[in-house]
C-alpha positions in Angstrom: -106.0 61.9 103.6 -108.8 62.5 101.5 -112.2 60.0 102.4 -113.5 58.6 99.4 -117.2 61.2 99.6 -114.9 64.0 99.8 -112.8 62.7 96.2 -115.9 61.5 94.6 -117.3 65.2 95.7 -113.9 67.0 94.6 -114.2 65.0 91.0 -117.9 66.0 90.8 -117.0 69.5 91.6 -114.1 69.6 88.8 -116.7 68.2 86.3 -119.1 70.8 86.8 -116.3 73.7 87.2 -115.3 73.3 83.8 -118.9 72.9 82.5 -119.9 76.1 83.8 -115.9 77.5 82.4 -118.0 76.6 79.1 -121.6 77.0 79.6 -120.8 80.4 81.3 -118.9 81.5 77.8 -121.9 80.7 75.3 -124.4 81.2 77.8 -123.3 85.0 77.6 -122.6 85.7 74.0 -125.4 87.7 71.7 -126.6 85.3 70.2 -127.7 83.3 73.4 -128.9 85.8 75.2 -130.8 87.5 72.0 -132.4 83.9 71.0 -133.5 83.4 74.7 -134.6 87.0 75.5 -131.9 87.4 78.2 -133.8 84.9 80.4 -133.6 81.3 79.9 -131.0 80.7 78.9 -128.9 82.3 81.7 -128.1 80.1 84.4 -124.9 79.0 86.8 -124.7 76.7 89.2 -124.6 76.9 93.0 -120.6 75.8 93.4 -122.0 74.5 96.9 -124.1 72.0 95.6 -122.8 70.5 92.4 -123.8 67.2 92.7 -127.3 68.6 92.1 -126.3 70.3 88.9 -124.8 67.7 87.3 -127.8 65.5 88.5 -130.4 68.1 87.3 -129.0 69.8 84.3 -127.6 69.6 81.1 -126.6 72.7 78.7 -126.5 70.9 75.9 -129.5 72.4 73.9 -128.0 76.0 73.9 -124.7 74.4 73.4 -125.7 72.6 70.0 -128.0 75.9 68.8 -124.9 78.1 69.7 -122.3 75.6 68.2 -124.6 75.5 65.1 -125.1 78.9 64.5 -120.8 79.2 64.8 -120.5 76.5 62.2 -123.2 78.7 59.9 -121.8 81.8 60.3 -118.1 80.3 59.7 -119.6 78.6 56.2 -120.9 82.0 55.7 -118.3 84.2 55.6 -119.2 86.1 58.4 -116.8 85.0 61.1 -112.6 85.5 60.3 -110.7 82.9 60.6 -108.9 85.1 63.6 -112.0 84.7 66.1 -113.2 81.3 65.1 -109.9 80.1 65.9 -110.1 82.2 69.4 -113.1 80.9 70.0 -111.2 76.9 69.3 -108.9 78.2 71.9 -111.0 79.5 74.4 -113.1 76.5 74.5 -110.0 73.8 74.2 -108.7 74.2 77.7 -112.4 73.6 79.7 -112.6 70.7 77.0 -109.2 69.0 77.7 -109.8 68.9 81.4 -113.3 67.5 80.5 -111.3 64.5 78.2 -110.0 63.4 81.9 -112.2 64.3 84.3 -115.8 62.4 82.4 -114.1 59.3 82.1 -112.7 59.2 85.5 -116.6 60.5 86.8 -117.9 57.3 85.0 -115.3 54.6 86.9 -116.2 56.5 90.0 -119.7 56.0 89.4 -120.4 52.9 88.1 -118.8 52.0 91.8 -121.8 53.7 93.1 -124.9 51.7 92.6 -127.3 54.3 93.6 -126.4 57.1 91.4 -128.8 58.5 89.0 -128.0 57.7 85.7 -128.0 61.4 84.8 -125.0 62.6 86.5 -122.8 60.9 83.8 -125.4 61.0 81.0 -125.3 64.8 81.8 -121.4 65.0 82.1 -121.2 62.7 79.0 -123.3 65.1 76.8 -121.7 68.4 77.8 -118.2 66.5 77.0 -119.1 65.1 73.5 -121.2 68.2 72.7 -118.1 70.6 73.1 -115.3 68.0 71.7 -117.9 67.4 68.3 -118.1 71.2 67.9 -114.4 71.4 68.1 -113.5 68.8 65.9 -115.7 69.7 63.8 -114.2 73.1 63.9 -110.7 72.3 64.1 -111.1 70.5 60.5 -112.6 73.5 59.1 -110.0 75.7 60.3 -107.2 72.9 58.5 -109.1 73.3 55.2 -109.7 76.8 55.2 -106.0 77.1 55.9 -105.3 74.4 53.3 -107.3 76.8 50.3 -105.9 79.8 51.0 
């Protein structure tokens, strides 16, 4: 049977799994890797210590500019409706494991009085940053759908 470090560390490790299963994807398109040079913006996460990334890190600022510039290029024209919904379903999966697994992080650590604050803010952020963008999305792909 599990001990409670090694379940806490398993749920920490899931988190962080499917952040990466996200950050990874954007983190590597062209318009990421142009806007940051092919430096800054590249990053992982050392699957041995992922207490420390959540702790430390949070991709949300690339997230939001690479979410952004989806939603522009979508309201522009120059995205088909074929790979923005590709793109809906390639980040839905990650996302729906994060709608379980950043809930449960925050019971687990609101148990644990000395845990930074930033692990769940972090997890938090990631979560609501990729669910607004594919709400967000999702509605534009019904209306577009609706129109034509």
């Amino acid at each position: 049977m599990a001990t409670t470090h090694e379940t806490f560390a398993s749920l920490i490790a899931a988190v962080v799994a499917n952040c990466d299963e996200i950050g990874s994807y954007i983190q590597n398109t062209d318009f990421i890797v142009k806007k940051y040079e092919g430096l800054s913006a590249l990053h992982g996460y050392n699957s041995g210590a992922p207490f420390e990334y959540l702790k430390g890190w949070s991709w949300t600022r690339s997230w939001d500019e690479y979410f952004s510039h989806v939603m522009d290029e979508w309201d522009a024209d120059r995205m088909s409706a074929m790979r923005f919904n590709a793109l809906i379903e390639r980040l839905s999966a990650p996302a729906a494991r994060l709608d379980l697994l950043v809930p449960k992080l925050e019971r687990e650590c609101q148990r644990l009085p000395n845990m930074p604050g930033s692990v769940v803010r972090n997890a938090r952020e990631m979560h609501t940053c990729v669910n607004s963008f594919l709400n967000s999305a999702d509605d534009g792909l019904n209306l577009w759908k609706r129109s034509e």
